[in-house]
Phi, psi and omega in degrees: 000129171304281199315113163230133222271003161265000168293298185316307239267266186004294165303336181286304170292004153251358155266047156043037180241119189298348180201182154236160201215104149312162165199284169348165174267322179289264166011289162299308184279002185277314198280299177255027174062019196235139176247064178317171176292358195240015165254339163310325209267345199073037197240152224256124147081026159253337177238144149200196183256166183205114196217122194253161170280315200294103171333306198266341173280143180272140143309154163201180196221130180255083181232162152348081156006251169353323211248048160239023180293314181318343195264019182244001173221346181230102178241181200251127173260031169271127205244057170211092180271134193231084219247179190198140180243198179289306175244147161291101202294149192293179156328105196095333197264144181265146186316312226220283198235143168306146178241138187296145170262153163077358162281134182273128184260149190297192143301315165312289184314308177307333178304317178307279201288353176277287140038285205281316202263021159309310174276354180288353169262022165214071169218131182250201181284305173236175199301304206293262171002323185283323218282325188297318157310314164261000149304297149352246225293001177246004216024062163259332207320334179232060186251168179235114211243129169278116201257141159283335197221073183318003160293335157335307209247297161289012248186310174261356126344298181275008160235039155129330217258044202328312181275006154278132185260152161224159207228095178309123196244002211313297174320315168279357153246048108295288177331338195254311171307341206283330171254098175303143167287189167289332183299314203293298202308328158314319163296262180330299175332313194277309190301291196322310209299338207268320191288310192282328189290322198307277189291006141317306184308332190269348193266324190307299194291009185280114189214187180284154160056024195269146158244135156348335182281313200300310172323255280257297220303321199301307204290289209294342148323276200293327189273016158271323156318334206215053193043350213264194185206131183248135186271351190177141132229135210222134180285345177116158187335143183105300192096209206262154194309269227249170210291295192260197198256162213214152192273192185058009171243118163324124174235116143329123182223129160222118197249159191209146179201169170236147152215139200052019174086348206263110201273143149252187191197128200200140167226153191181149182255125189242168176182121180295123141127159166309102159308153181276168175282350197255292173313313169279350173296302180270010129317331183279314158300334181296295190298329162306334179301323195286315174289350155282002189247343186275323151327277179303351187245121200191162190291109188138346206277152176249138163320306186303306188301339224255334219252317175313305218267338169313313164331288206293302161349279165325317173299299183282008190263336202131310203270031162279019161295337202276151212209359186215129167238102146235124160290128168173161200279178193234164153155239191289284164298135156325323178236125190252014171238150181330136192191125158002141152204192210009254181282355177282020187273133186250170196282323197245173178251000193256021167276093184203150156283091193270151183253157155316117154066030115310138166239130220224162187212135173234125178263128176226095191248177173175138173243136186244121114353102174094347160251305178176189150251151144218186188207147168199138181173141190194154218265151188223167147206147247259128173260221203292292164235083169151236193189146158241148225251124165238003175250178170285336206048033178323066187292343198278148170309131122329079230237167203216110177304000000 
């Protein structure tokens, strides 16, 4: 189970909430470990969760009829799936697809139609019928719930459920990801690793007269090899200061990938050619910052002190043009913790508290206009007392004859 789910309870009490309503695609799959075709696709108000406080009420997973062949290689462990087509087909007519008469189905499909008829008496009309059967089926209908996409919540009011209240949640299910179970720092752990091969892969392709398309392919290449999915490797604002990559200038390489849905996040400075005396003075400075935020981070420690004191680190190194330090968690999001939102987006991402079994990321990136870019960064989680490193911590300049 992803989900931990005595932390979700911790949180549900303290916002006074009898369940919780996924709606989002990460969200549904953090509450029930199951990834359908329409939460792979992103696609909104087609699947969604369902998680009561009350410890004896069933959780449940709302997806599609047609997708529940998906629950024989991805399965859920909550245990009231409640699927739905456009009509509720009569006795005998099958939920989802025709079956060849006289033909012998392989195994799998048979798993696939006992799947459908484990579920055929909890199939409902539309997505919205199902998620209301199974509030039903928790006695939430008149609870007071926390939604990631509060239209929801008004949106099942006007389908009977007059007396459910909701609770803009985007944040309160971040507060609740923000501490991995152990399965998640396992997840993540893979991510990372899956994440550095990438961009290793990205670095391998770095040469005189190379493009950036030459990069992104090495890395999304090896990190699909290796189950993942990559979301970006990105040269710093912009892309890269000239068309193809040129020697003597520092490049920022910063990467981001999934595995299990689960992000790794990684940064390194790369450079064609004899570093200058000035990249390496401020690599070495960058890298002491880094070893001063690894030094610091243990539970009870705040983003500002973490941020304040590497500046000063850095700074004091040799390096004062550099100016940005931000720390935040990983996980289902690049930033996996409670954060400002709408006209409340605040400047830094680093106002946080790290905890036990938080996993963090501290990016220390800098663009100079007309000298170069550079990065360091690497993924940590955060223990009892101090931290562990889930990335190599590679601080040396990437150097490229």
């Amino acid at each position: 189970m992803l989900l931990n789910k005595a932390h979700a309870f911790d949180i549900m009490d303290k916002y006074n909430l009898d369940g919780l309503i996924a709606v989002t695609a990460r969200n549904v799959y953090y509450l029930t470990d199951h990834a359908s075709f329409s939460n792979r696709t992103q696609k909104m108000f087609y699947e969604y969760a369902v998680l009561p406080r009350a410890e004896d009420a069933p959780a449940a997973l709302i997806i599609s009829a047609p997708e529940l062949p998906w629950l024989a290689d991805d399965p859920t462990w909550v245990s009231n799936v409640v699927s739905y087509t456009h009509a509720v087909p009569p006795a005998g007519v099958p939920l989802t697809w025709p079956r060849r008469e006289g033909s012998d189905l392989p195994p799998r499909e048979q798993q696939w139609l006992a799947i459908e008829e484990k579920y055929r008496d909890r199939i409902c009309s539309t997505p919205f019928h199902a998620l209301k059967r199974a509030l039903r089926d928790a006695e939430l209908e008149k609870a007071t719930v926390g939604c990631d996409d509060p239209r929801v919540v008004t949106w099942l009011n006007d389908l009977g459920l007059e007396d459910l209240k909701g609770v803009e949640a985007t944040n309160i299910f971040r507060e609740i990801r923000v501490i991995k179970s152990e399965e998640e720092i396992a997840v993540i752990r893979q991510a990372a690793r899956v994440n550095e091969n990438g961009l290793n892969a990205g670095l391998g392709a770095i040469q005189k007269g190379a493009t950036w398309n030459d990069v992104e392919r090495a890395y999304f290449t090896e990190v699909v090899q290796q189950g993942g999915h990559g979301v970006y490797i990105t040269p710093g604002p912009g892309g890269l200061s000239h068309d193809t990559i040129v020697p003597g200038q520092p490049i920022m390489v910063d990467a981001l990938g999934q595995f299990r849905f689960y992000h790794g996040d990684l940064g390194r400075t790369a450079v064609i050619g004899d570093p200058t005396k000035e990249m390496r003075s401020r690599n070495r400075a960058m890298a002491a910052g880094w070893e001063r935020a690894f030094e610091m981070i243990k539970p009870g420690v705040t983003g500002s002190t973490l941020i304040e004191a590497v500046l000063d680190t850095i700074r004091g190194e040799g390096f004062p043009e550099f100016h940005l330090v931000v720390p935040h968690s990983v996980g289902l999001e690049h930033t996996d913790h409670p954060v400002p939102i709408g006209p409340e987006i605040a400047e830094s991402l680093g106002e946080f508290v790290f905890r036990e079994n938080m996993t963090v990321n501290v990016d220390l990136p800098y663009h100079e206009f007309g000298w170069g870019a550079m990065h360091l960064e690497d993924t940590i989680v955060v223990t009892a007392d101090g931290c562990e490193a889930l990335t190599s911590e590679a601080t040396d300049l990437f150097v490229i004859p």
